[in-house]
C-alpha positions in Angstrom: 0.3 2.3 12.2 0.2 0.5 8.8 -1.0 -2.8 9.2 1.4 -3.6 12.0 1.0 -4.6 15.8 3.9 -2.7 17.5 5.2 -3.9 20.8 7.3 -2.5 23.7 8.3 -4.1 26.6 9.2 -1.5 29.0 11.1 -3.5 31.2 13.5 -4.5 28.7 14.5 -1.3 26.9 17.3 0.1 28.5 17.7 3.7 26.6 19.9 2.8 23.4 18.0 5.2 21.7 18.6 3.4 18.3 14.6 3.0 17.7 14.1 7.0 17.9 17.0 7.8 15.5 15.5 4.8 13.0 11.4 6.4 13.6 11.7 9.2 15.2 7.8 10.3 14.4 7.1 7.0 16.1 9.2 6.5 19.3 10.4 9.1 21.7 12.0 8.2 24.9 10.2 9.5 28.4 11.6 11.2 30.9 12.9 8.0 32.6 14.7 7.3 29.5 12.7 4.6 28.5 11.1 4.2 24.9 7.2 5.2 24.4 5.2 6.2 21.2 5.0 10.2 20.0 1.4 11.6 19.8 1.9 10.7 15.8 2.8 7.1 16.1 -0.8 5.9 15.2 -0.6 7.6 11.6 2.5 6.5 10.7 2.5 4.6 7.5 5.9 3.7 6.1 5.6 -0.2 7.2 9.6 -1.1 6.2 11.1 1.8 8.4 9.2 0.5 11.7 9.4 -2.6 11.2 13.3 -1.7 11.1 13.2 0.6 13.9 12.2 -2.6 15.6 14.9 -4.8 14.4 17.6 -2.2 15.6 16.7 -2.6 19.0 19.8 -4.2 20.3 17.6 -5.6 24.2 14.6 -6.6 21.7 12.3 -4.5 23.6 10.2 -3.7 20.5 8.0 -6.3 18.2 6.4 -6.0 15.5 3.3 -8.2 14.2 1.6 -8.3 11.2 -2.5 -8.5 10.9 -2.2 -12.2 11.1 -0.5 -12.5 13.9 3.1 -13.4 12.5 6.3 -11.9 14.3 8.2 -9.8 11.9 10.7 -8.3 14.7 12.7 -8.7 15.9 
């Protein structure tokens, strides 16, 4: 996944579904309706569009860090 840390905090995502329609070959929801990563996620390259799929995220279930260790999202 790039150079990024991705983040999701299960207990917060409630199902909006906005972070599968911004990266859909990254997130998928389970069957409880609650966001995980797609069997892809880990070759995923394009660093702008998750870092947005993370940002859309209107609970703030998702981060995003980069190799430092800065927050980028959300």
């Amino acid at each position: 996944m790039c150079d990024l840390r991705i983040g999701i905090d299960r207990l917060l995502c409630v199902g909006f579904e906005d972070c599968v329609a911004a990266a859909p070959a990254v997130f998928r929801m389970d069957e409880g309706g609650i966001v995980t990563f797609t069997d892809d996620a880990a070759t995923f390259e394009d660093r702008d569009r998750l870092i947005d799929a993370c940002r859309v995220c209107p609970v703030d279930a998702l981060s995003a860090t980069d190799a430092d260790g800065r927050t980028l999202a959300p």
